[in-house]
C-alpha positions in Angstrom: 0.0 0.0 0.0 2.8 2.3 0.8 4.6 2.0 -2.3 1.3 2.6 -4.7 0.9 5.9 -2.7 4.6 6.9 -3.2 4.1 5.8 -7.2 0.3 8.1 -7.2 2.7 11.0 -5.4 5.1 10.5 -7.9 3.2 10.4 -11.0 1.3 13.9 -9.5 4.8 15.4 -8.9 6.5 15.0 -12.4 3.0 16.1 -14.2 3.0 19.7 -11.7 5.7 21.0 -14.6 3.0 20.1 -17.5 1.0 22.9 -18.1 -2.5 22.9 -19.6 -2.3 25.7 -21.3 0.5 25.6 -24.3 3.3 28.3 -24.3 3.1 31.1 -26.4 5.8 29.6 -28.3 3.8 26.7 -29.1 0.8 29.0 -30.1 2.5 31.0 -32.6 4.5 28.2 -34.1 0.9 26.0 -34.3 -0.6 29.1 -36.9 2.2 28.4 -39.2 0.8 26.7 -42.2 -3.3 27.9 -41.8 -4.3 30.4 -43.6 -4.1 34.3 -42.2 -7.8 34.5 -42.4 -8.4 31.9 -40.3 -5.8 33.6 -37.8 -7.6 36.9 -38.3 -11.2 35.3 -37.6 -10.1 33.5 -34.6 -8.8 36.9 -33.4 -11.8 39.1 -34.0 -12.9 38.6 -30.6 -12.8 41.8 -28.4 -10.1 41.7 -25.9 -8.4 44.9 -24.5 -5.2 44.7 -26.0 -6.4 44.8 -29.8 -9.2 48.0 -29.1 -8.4 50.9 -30.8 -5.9 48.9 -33.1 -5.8 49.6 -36.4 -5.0 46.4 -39.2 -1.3 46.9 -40.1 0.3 45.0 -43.1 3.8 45.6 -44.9 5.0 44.2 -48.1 8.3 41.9 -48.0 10.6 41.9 -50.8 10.5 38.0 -51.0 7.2 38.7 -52.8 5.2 37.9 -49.0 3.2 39.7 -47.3 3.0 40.6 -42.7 0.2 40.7 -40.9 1.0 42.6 -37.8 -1.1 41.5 -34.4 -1.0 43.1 -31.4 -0.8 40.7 -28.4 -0.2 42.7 -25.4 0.8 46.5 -25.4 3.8 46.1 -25.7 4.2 42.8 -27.5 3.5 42.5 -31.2 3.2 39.2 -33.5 4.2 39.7 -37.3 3.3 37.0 -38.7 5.0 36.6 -42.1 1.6 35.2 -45.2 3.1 33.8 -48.3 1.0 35.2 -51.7 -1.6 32.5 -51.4 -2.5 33.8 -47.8 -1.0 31.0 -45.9 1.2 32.2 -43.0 4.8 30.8 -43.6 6.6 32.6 -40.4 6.5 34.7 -37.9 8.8 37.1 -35.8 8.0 38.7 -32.0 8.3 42.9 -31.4 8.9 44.1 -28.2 8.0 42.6 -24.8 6.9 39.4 -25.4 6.4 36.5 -23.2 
């Protein structure tokens, strides 16, 4: 009995690093490959951090395109959208987590 109780104790302790919720890293590498109209629909929600922000896009001179998102004030996601509208890449401005 006391050694299934030190094995349940165990099995809690090394799952208390696992986190439910996946790290930012994970979320912005999981958008590469959908399209950026699915991003932009899935982030249409209103939250604080995007009110009052305007759609921002620049042109790259690989023939692609950025759509820039604002996370957090001061943390912005550029995602980088190949001609067909698929996002290829992305790069993090400012203080991001």
């Amino acid at each position: 009995m006391k050694i299934i109780l030190i094995l349940i104790l165990c099995s809690f302790l090394s799952l208390g690093g696992c986190s439910a919720l996946p790290s930012f890293e994970k979320y912005t590498q999981s958008w590469v490959g959908h399209s950026i109209e699915q991003k932009k629909k899935a982030s249409a929600y209103p939250h604080a951090y995007g009110k009052g922000w305007k759609e921002t896009t620049y042109t790259l001179d690989n023939g692609n395109w950025v759509y820039v998102e604002k996370h957090k004030p001061d943390c912005f996601i550029h995602w980088e959208v190949d001609p067909q509208g698929f996002i290829v890449g992305y790069k993090l401005v400012g203080k991001c987590p």
